[in-house]
N, C-alpha and C positions, 0 to 999 in steps of 0.2 A: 476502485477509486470512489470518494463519497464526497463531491464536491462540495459537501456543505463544511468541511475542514478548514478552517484556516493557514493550514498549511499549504493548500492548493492552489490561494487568492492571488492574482497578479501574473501569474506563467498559460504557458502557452501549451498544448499537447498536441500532437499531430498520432492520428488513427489511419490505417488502412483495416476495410472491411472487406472480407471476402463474400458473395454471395455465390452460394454454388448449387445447381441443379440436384435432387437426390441420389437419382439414380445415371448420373451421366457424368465422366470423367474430364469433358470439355466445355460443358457449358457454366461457365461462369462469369461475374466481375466484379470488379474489385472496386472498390469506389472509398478517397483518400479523404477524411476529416478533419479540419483544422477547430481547435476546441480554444476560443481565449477565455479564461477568467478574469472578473474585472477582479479593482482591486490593488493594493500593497503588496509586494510580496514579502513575504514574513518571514526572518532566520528564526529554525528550530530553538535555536540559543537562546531565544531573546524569550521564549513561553514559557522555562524553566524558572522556578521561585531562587530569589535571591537563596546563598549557600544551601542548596542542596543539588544532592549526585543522583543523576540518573542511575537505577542500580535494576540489571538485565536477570532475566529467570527463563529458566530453562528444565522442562520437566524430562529427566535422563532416561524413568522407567515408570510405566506405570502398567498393574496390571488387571486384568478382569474384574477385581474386587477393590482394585482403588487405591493400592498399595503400590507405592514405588518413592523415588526420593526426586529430588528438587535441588538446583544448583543455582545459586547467586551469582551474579560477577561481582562480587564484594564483601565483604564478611557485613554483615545485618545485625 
């Protein structure tokens, strides 16, 4: 999470954190975190420039030497 996002401004997130002893199977606690950002909250939709498509890439193989191929979700 990198709160300085605009995508994050205006919501609310709730954390539990475990603390737990190293070497002991019972000594812990857990202690619950309520995180608000201030702020608008912002639809992803609306940071997208006028006509143009979000377009997804996904690397299928790559190997030792840096050779493998690349898939689009949409012909480029």
């Amino acid at each position: 999470m990198n709160p300085n996002n605009l995508l994050y401004q205006g919501r609310t997130y709730y954390f539990s954190v475990v603390l737990k002893e190293k070497n002991s199977d019972f000594m812990m606690n857990i202690y619950y975190m309520t995180i608000k950002i201030n702020g608008d909250p912002i639809d992803p939709d609306d940071l997208k420039p006028p006509n143009k498509t979000e377009v997804a890439m996904t690397i299928n193989y790559l190997n030792y030497h840096s050779e493998g191929n690349i898939r689009f979700s949409m012909e480029v």
